[in-house]
N, C-alpha and C positions, 0 to 999 in steps of 0.2 A: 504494500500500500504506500502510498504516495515515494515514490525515487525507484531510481532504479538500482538493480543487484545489490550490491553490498549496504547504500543508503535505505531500502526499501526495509519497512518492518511489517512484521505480521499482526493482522486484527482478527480477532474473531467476534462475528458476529453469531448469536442464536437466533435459529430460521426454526418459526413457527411450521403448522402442515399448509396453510395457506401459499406461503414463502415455498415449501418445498414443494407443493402441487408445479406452481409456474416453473419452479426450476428441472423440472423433472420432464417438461415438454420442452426444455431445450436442446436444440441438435446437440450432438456430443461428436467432438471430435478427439484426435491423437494426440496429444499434449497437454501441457501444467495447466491453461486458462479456459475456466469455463464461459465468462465474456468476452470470447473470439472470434471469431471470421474464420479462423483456420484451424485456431486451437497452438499454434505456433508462438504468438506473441497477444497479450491484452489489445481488447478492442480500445478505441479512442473515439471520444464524440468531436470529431475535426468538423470541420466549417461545411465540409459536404452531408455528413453523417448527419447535421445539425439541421442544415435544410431542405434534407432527406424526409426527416422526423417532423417537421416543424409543417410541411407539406402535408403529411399525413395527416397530422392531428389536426390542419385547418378544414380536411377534406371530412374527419369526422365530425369537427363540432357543426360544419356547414348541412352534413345529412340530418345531424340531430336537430336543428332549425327546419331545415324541409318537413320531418317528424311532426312538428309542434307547430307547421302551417307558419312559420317566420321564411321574412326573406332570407335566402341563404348569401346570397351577395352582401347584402349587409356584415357578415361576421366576419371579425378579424382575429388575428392572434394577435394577445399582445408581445413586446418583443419577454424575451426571457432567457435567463442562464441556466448552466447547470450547477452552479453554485444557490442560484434559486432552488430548489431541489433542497440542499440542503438545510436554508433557513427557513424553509417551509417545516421541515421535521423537527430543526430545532426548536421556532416558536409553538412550535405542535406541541412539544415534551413538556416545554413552558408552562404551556395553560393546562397541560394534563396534572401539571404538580409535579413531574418526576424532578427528582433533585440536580442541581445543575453537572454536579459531576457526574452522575450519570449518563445524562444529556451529552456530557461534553465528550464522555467513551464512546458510547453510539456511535459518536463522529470522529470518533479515532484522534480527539485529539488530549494532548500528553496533559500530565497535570506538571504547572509551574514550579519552579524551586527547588526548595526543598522537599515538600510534599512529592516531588515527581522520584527525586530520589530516594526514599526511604520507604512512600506505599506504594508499595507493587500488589497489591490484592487489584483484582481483572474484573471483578466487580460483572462476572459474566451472570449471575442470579437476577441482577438489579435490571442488567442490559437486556433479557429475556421477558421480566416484566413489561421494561419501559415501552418493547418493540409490539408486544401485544398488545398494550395500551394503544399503540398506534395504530397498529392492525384493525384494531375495533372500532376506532377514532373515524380513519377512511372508510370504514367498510359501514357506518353509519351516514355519510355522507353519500359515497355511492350507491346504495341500497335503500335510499332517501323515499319515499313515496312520492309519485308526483306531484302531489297534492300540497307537499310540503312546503311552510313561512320560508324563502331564503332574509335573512338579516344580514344587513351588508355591517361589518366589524365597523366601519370608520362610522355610520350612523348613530353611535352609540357616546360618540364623544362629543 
């Protein structure tokens, strides 16, 4: 995770049955990476891959407008990272309450100081909770009823 060979450290994540359903329909190829192309070397979200994807997801949120009788020319994507990605699960953990150093394993990132040097406990119990909080979190969102209030967050302030 983050560098390559020798820089590179390892994180474990715990992957509920939901996690391992999708990963289980993924091709499998002959080598160490299971986010590959080849299986040879880790995949990379490059500037093609990006509006590869980005194509896509305009083409679904456009049918699901068709759906619901809305113009579909009217939808647009907004622009977005993939670091977006990550402070979406962080603010997620946030409001779930999960504590921040938990929060901040999740995302594999080290704890400062002296606390990084002395606790090495992998806090893998807490990381399994937090992730199924999350799991549950999205899977209430996307399994939302139609029918369902949207409340826009910034409305609130």
């Amino acid at each position: 995770m983050k560098g390559k060979h020798a820089t590179a450290r390892p994180h474990v994540v715990p992957l509920n049955a939901n996690m391992l359903k999708i990963l289980e329909a993924l091709p499998r190829f002959q080598g160490d990476y299971l986010f590959s192309i080849s299986g040879a070397k880790p995949v990379s979200i490059s500037s093609d891959v990006k509006t590869r994807l980005d194509g896509a997801m305009l083409s679904e949120l456009r049918e699901i407008a068709k759906q619901r009788d809305d113009d579909p020319d009217k939808v647009t994507l907004p622009h977005w990272t993939n670091h977006d990605l990550r402070r979406v699960l962080r603010s997620g953990l946030s409001r779930l309450r999960i504590h921040s150093d938990v929060a901040e394993a999740v995302l594999s990132h080290v704890k400062a100081g002296v606390r990084g040097v002395y606790d090495r406990y992998d806090l893998l119990d807490e990381k399994r909770y937090a992730l199924e909080a999350w799991a549950a979190r999205v899977r209430s969102i996307v399994e939302a009823p139609a029918s369902a209030t949207v409340i826009d967050p910034q409305a609130r302030r």
